[in-house]
C-alpha positions in Angstrom: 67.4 71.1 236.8 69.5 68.7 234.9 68.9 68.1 231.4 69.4 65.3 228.8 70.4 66.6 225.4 70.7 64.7 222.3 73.3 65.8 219.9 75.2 65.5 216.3 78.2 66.6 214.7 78.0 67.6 211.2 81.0 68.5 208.8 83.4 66.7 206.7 86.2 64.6 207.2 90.0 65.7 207.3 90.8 65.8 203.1 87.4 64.6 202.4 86.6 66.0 198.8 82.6 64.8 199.7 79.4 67.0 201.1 79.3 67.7 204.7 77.5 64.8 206.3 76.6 63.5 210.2 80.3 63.1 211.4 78.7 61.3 215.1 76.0 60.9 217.0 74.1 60.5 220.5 72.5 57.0 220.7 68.9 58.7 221.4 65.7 59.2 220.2 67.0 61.1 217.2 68.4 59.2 214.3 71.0 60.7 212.3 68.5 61.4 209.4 66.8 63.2 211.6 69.7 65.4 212.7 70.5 65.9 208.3 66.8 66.9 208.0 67.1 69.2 210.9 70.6 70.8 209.2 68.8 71.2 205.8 65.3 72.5 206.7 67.4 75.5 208.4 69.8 76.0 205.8 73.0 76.8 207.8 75.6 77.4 204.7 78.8 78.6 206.8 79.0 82.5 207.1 81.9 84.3 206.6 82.9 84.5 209.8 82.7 81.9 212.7 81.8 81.0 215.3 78.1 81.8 214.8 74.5 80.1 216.5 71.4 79.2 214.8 68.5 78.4 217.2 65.5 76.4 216.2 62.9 73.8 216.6 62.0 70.1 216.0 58.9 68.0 217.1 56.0 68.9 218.5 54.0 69.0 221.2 55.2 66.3 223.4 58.2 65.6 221.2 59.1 69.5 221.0 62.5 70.2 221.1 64.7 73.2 220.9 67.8 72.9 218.2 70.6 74.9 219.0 73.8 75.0 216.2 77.3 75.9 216.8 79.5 76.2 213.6 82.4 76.6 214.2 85.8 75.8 211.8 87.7 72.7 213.1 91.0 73.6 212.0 91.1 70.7 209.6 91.3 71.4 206.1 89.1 69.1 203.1 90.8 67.5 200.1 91.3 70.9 198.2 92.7 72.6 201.1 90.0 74.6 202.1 89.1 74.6 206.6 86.4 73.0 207.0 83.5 73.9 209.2 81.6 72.1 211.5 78.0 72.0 213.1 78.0 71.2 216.6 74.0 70.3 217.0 71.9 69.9 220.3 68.2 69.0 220.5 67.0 69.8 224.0 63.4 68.7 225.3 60.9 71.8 225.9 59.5 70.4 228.2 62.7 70.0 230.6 64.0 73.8 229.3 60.6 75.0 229.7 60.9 73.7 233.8 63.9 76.2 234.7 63.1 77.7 231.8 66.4 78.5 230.5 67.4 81.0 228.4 69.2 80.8 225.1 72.4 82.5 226.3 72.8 79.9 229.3 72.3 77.0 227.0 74.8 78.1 224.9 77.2 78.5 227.7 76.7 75.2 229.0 77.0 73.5 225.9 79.5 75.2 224.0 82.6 73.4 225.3 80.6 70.3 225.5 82.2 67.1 224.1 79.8 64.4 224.1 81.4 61.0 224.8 80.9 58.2 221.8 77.2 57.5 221.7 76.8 58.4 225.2 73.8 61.2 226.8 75.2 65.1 227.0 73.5 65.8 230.8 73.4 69.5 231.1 72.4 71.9 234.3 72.1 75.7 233.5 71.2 77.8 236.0 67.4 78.9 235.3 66.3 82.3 233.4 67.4 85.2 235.6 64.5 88.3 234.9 66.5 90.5 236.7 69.4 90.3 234.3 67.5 90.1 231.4 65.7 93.4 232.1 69.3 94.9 232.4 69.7 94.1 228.6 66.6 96.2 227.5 67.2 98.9 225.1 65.5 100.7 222.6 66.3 98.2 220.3 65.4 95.4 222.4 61.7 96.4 222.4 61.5 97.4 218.9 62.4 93.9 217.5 60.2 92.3 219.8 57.3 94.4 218.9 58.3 94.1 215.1 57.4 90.7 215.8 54.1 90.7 216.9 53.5 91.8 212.7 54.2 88.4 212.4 57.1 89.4 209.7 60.9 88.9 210.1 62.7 91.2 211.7 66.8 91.9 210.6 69.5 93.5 212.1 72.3 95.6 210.7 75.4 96.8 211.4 76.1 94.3 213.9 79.2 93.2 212.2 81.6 94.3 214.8 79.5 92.8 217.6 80.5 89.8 219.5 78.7 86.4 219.5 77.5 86.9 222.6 76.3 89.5 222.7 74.3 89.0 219.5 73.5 85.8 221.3 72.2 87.8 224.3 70.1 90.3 221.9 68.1 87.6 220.5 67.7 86.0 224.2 66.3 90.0 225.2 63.6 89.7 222.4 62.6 86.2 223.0 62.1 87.1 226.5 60.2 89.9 226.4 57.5 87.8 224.7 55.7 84.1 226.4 58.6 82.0 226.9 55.8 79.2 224.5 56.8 81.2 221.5 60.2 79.4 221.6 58.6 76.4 220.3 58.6 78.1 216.9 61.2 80.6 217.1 64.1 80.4 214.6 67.1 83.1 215.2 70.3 83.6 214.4 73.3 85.7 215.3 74.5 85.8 211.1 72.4 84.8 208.6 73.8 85.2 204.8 70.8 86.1 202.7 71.3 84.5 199.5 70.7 81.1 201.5 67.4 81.5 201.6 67.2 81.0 205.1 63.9 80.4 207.7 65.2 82.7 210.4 62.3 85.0 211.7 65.3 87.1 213.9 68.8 87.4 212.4 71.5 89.3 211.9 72.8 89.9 208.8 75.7 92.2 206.7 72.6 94.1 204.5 68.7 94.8 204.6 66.6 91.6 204.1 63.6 91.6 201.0 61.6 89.7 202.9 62.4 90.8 206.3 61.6 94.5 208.5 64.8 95.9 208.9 66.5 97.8 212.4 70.0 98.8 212.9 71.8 97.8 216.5 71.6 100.0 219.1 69.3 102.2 216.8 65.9 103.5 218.3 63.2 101.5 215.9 60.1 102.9 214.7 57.3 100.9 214.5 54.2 102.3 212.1 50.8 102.6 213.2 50.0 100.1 210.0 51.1 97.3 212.3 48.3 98.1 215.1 48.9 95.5 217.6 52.9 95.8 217.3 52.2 99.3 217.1 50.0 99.1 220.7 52.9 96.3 222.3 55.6 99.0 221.6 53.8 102.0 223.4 53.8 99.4 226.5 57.1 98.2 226.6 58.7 101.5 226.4 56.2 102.7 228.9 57.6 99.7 231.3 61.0 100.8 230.8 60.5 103.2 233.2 59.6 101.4 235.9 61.4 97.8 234.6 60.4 95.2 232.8 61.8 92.4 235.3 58.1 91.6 236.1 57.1 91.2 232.6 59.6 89.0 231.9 59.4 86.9 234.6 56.1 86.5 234.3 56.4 85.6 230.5 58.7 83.2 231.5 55.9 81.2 233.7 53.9 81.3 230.4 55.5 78.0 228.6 52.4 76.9 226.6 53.4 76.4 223.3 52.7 79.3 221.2 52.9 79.7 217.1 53.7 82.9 215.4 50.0 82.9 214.0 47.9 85.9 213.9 46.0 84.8 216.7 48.6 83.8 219.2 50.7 87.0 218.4 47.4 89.4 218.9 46.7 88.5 222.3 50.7 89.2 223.9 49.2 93.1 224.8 46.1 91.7 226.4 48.3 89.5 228.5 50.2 92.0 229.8 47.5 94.5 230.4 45.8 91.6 232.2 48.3 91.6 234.9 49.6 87.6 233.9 47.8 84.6 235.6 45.6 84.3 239.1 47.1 84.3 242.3 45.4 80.9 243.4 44.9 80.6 246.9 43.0 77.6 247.6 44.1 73.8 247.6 41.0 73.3 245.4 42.2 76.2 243.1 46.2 74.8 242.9 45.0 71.3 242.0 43.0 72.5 239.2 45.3 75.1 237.8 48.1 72.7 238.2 46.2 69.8 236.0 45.3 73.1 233.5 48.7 73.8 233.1 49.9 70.4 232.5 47.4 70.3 230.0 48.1 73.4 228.5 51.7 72.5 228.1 52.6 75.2 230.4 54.9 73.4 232.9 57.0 76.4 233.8 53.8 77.5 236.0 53.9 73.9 238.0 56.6 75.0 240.2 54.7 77.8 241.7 51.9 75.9 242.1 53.1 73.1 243.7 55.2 75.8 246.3 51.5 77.0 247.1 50.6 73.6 247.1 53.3 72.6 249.7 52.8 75.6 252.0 49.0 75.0 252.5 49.1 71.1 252.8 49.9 71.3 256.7 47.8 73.7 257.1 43.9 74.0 258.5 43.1 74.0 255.1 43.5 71.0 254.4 40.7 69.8 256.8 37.1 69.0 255.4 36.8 68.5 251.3 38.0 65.3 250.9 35.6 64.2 248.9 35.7 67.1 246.2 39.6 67.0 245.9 40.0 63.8 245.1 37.2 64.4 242.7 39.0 66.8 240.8 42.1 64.8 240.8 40.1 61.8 239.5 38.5 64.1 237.1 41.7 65.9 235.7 43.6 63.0 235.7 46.6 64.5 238.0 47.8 61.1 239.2 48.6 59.8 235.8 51.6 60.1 233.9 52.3 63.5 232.8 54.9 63.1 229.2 55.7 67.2 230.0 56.9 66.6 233.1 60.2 65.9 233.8 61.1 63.0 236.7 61.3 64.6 239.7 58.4 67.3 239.3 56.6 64.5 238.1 57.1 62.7 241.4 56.8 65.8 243.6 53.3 66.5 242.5 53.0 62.9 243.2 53.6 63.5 247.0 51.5 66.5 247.1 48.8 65.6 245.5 48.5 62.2 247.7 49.1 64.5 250.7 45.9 66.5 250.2 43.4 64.4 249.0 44.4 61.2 250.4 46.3 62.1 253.6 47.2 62.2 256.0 47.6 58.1 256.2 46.3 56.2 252.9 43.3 53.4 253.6 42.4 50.8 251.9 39.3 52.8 250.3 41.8 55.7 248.9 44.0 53.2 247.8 41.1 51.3 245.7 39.9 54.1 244.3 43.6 55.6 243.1 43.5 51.9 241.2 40.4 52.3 239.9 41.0 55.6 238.4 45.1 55.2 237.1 45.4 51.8 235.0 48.1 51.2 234.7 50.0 52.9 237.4 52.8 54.6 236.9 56.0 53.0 238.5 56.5 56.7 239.9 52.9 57.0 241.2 53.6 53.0 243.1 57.0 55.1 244.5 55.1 57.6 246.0 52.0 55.6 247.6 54.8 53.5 249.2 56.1 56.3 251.0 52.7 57.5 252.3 51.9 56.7 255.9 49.0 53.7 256.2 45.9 53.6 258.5 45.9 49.4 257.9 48.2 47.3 257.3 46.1 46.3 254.2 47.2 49.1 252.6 51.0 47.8 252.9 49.8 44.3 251.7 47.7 45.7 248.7 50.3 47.9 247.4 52.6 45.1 247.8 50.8 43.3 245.2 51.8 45.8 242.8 55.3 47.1 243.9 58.5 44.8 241.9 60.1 42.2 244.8 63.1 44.4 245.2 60.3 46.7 247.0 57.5 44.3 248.4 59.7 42.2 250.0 60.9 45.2 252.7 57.6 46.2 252.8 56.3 43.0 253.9 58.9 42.2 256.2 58.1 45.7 258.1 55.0 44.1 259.3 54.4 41.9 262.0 52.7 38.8 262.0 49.3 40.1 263.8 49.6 42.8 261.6 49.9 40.0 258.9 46.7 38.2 259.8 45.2 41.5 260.4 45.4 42.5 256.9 44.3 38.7 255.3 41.6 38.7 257.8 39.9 42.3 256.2 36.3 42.3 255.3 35.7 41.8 252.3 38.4 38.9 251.9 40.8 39.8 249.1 42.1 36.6 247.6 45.2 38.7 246.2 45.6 39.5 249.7 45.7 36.3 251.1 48.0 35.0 249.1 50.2 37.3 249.6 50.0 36.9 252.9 50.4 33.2 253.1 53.5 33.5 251.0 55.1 36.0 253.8 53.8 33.5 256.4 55.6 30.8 254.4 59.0 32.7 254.8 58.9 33.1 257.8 57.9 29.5 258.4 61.4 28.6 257.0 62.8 29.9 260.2 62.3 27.3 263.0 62.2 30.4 265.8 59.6 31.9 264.0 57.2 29.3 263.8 56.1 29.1 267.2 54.6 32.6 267.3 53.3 32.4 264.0 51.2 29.3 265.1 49.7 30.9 268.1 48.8 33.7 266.2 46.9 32.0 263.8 44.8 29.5 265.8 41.4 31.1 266.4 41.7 32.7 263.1 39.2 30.8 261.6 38.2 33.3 258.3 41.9 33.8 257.6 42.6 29.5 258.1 39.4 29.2 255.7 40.6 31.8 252.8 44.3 30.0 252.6 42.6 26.7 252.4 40.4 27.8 249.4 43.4 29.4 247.9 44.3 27.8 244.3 47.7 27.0 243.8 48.5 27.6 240.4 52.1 26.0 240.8 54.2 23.5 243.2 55.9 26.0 245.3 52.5 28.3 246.0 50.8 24.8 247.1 53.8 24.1 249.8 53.4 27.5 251.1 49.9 27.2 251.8 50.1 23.8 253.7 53.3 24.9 255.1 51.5 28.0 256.8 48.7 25.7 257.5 50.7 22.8 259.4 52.5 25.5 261.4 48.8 26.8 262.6 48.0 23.3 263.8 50.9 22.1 265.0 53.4 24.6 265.9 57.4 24.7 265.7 58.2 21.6 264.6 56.1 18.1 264.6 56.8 14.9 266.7 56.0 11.2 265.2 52.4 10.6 266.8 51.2 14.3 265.1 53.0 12.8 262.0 50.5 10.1 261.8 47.6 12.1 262.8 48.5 14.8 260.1 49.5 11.9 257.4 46.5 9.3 258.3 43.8 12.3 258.5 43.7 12.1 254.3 42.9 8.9 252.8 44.0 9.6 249.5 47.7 9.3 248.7 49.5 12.8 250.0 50.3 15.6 247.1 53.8 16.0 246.7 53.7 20.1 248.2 52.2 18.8 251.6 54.9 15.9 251.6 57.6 18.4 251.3 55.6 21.2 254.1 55.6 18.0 255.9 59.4 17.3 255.6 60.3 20.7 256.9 58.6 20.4 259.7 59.2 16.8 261.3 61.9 16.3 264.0 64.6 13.9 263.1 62.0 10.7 264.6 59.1 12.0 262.9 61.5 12.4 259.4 62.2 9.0 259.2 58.7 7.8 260.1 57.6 9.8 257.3 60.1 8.0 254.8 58.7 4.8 256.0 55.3 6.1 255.6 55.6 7.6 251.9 56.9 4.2 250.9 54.6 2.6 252.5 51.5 4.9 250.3 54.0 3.9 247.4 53.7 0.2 247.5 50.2 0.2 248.2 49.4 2.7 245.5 51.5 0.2 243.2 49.1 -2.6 244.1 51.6 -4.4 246.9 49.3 -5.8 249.7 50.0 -5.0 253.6 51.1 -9.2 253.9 54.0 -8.5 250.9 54.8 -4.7 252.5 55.3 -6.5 256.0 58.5 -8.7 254.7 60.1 -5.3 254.0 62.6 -3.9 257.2 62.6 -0.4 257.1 
C-alpha cells in the first residue's frame, strides 16, 4: 500500500558556526515549526556514535502520525571544524501504516536511502508486517521488555553497544509487536539514547542503567517481579506461547490498530486480550457491515481488510438475498457511506463498492439512489465514483446521478443512453424538474446534429407529460431557453423546417419572438425558410419601432 510521507532535514550548514535548524522541507501539511517542535519535544542531542533511529509520534487521532529520525553525520564539517550531524525526519500517517500495518524495521528500510526531491511528496511502499518473521525474533529478552511495559515504566537496555542498528532497530520492532499494533500511536523508542538528555523514550538503549527507567541487559533472560501483577501475568503467557509460537499473537495484534495510550487502563487489559482469543469470526453480511463501521470508528482500520475479504466472498452468494431493508438500515445508521478521514483512497473506495453491492444491488433504482442522497450530504466525490459504476434498473438512475457527477463524467453517461431511454427517464412519475432539464439539455445536443433530429422528433410526439414539463421549465439564462425551444421545435416539426411551417411557428405568437426561440428557430430553417425568417424578424422590428405596414411595404427585401 503506497504511502505519502512528509519529511525534514535538520542540521547545520557546511562552516555554519549557528544552532542546528530545518535545513528543507516537504511542501505538506507540516510546517517547518512543526518539524523543530517535533526535534525538540524528543530531544535527539547526537550520540556518540551514528547512525542511530528515534521513533515517535505527532497528532492525534485523525492527524496521528508516526515520526521516524535518522541521524546520521553528513560528512561536512561546521565553522570550528567539528562533522556535523544531521536529522533525516519522516512523519507518516497512522492511518495509512496502520492499513498494511508496517513495521518499524520496513519503514526504516524504505526510507533510509530516501532523498526527497525539493518540496516534492516522499511516496513510500513497504511490504506489510510479516508475523511469521517477527515471531522468529522472539527471545527471552524480547518478552521480558514487552511485559516490563505493561508496568507502564521505561524499560532500558544494556550492553548493546556492539550491536548493530538493525538489529537494535529490529528488537524494538519485536516488542512493539508483541503488544496491539494501537500502542504505536504513543510509543517513543530508540536504538541509543544518552541519558543526561533527559530524553522521553519509553524503550531505548543506552551505554548505562537509566534512574528513571527498569533496566535488562541484551540477550539476558529478564525477570519480572510479582510487584508488577499484570506484567507479571503477560510474562507467564508469552513465555508459555513460545512453545507453541507466537506468530498468532502477533498477527492478531497487528489487526488491533485502535489507538492505544500507555495508561493504566489500556495497558491492563493486553492479557485479557489474548486470553480472549482476539476479535469475532463474523460470519454474516449483517455482522461484517457493522464490525466494519465499529472499526472505522474505533480507529482500528487494520481489521477493514479482513472484513471487507468476508464481505466480498459472501456478496455473490445466497446470502445476500432477503434483508434489504435492515442492511441498508445499518448502513444509514452507522454512516458507512460517508467519508471515512482513517481510510486511505482505495479502501475507502473498495468498501464503497461493497457496501453498494449488498444493500443496494444488484442494479441501483431510483428509490436506493434517493435515499443514499438523503442520508450522505454532501456526497463524497468517491462515493459519486462508485454509484456510477453500479449497474441501473432505470435509466433515471443514470440521469439523476448525472446531476451530480462533474461534466467530464455526465456527459458519457448521458450519451450512453438512447433517446427512448431519454424520454423514459424525464417522463418518471413523480416529474423531477432536475431531471427534465437535464434531459432537455442532452435532447438539445443532439438536436445540433441534423441526422439526429428526425428520430428525436418521432420519439417525442405523443409524449405529452414530458412536452408539458420542458415547457414549464424556467430558464434561468439565454442558452438553457434555446435548448428548450430547440428540443421543443424539433418535437413539432422534425429535421429541419420549410417556409410555410416558418410562418405557422412565427405567426402562432403574437407577441414579438424572444431572442432564444429566434435563434432555435435559425438552426432549424432550410436555406428558404432562413431568409424568410430575416425578412420576418425585421419586419417584427419595424413594427415594434412604431413603422406602419403602408411605410414597411416601400421596403424590398
Amino acid at each position: 500500500m503506497p504511502i505519502t510521507v512528509e519529511w525534514a532535514l535538520w542540521g547545520m550548514s557546511p562552516g555554519s558556526k549557528g544552532l542546528p535548524e530545518v535545513l528543507s522541507c516537504g511542501q505538506g501539511r507540516i510546517p517547518r515549526s512543526g518539524f523543530s517542535e517535533l526535534v525538540e519535544r524528543y530531544a535527539m542531542t547526537t550520540p556518540r556514535q551514528l547512525p542511530q533511529v528515534t521513533i515517535a509520534w505527532a497528532g492525534a487521532a485523525e492527524d496521528a502520525h508516526i515520526f521516524l529520525a535518522v541521524q546520521e553525520w553528513s560528512g561536512t564539517f561546521d565553522g570550528l571544524g567539528r562533522e556535523i550531524a544531521v536529522t533525516r525526519c519522516f512523519c507518516v500517517p497512522y492511518a495509512q501504516a496502520a492499513f498494511g500495518p508496517v513495521s518499524y524495521e520496513r519503514l526504516y528500510r524504505a526510507l533510509k536511502d530516501q532523498r526527497p526531491p525539493d518540496g516534492g511528496p516522499l511516496v513510500i511502499d513497504p511490504p506489510a508486517l510479516d508475523a511469521e518473521v517477527t515471531a522468529e525474533a522472539v527471545d527471552q529478552t524480547v518478552i521480558g521488555a514487552a511485559a516490563l511495559l505493561l508496568t507502564g515504566k521505561k524499560v532500558c537496555v544494556v550492553e548493546g553497544g556492539g550491536v548493530s542498528l538493525l538489529d537494535r532497530l529490529r528488537f524494538l520492532d519485536t516488542v512493539a509487536a508483541l503488544l496491539p499494533y494501537g500502542f504505536r500511536t504513543k510509543l517513543i523508542a530508540s536504538t541509543w539514547a544518552p541519558l543526561a538528555t533527559g530524553h522521553r523514550s519509553r524503550l531505548f538503549f543506552a551505554d548505562h542503567p537509566s534512574e528513571n527507567a527498569l533496566t535488562i541487559a541484551w540477550k539476558q533472560e529478564v525477570s519480572v517481579p510479582e510487584s508488577h501483577p499484570v506484567a507479571h501475568r503477560y510474562h507467564e503467557m508469552l513465555a508459555s506461547g513460545m512453545e507453541k509460537g507466537l506468530a498468532g499473537l502477533i498477527a492478531r495484534f497487528a489487526r488491533d490498530t485502535g489507538q492505544r495510550r500507555f495508561s493504566t487502563e489500556d495497558l491492563e487489559v493486553v492479557p485479557s486480550i489474548v486470553e480472549s482469543g482476539g476479535e469475532p469470526s463474523h460470519t454474516s453480511i449483517d455482522d461484517l457491515l457493522i464490525a466494519c463501521a465499529d472499526s472505522i470508528e474505533e480507529g482500528r482500520v487494520g481489521l477493514i481488510p479482513d472484513h471487507l475479504a468476508r464481505l466480498d466472498a459472501l456478496r455473490g452468494s445466497a446470502a445476500v438475498n432477503g434483508g434489504v431493508r435492515r442492511r441498508r438500515n445499518i448502513v444509514s445508521d452507522r454512516r458507512l457511506l460517508a467519508r471515512s478521514p482513517v481510510l486511505v483512497p482505495s479502501v475507502q473506495e473498495h468498501l464503497y463498492d461493497l457496501v453498494l453491492s449488498v444493500a443496494y444491488g444488484p442494479k441501483l433504482t431510483v428509490d436506493g439512489l434517493e435515499q443514499i442522497l438523503r442520508d450522505v450530504d454532501p456526497v463524497p466525490a468517491r462515493l459519486l465514483t462508485a454509484l456510477s459504476r453500479m449497474p441501473v434498473a432505470d435509466p433515471a438512475v443514470t440521469v439523476r446521478l448525472a446531476g451530480r457527477l462533474d461534466p467530464r463524467r455526465s456527459a458519457p453517461a448521458l450519451a450512453s443512453l438512447s433517446v427512448e431511454k431519454l424520454v423514459e427517464a424525464g417522463e418518471r412519475e413523480p416529474i423531477d424538474t432536475s431531471v427534465v432539464r437535464l434531459v432537455c439539455s442532452e435532447l438539445a445536443a443532439r438536436c445540433a446534429k441534423p441526422s439526429q433530429r428526425a428520430g428525436i422528433g418521432t420519439t417525442l410526439r405523443g409524449r405529452a407529460r414530458l412536452r408539458a414539463a420542458i415547457e414549464r421549465l424556467e430558464g434561468t439564462d439565454a442558452d438553457s431557453r434555446f435548448e428548450r425551444c430547440l428540443v421543443l421545435l424539433v418535437a413539432d416539426y422534425g429535421s429541419s423546417i420549410d417556409s410555410d411551417e416558418l410562418r405557422e411557428a412565427f405567426t402562432s405568437h403574437t407577441e414579438v419572438l424572444p431572442v432564444p426561440r429566434l435563434a432555435a428557430l435559425a438552426l432549424l430553417c432550410d436555406a428558404p425558410a432562413r431568409q424568410l425568417l430575416a425578412q420576418l424578424v425585421f419586419r417584427d422590428l419595424l413594427v415594434q419601432g412604431g413603422i406602419t405596414s403602408k411605410t414597411f411595404e416601400k421596403f424590398q427585401l
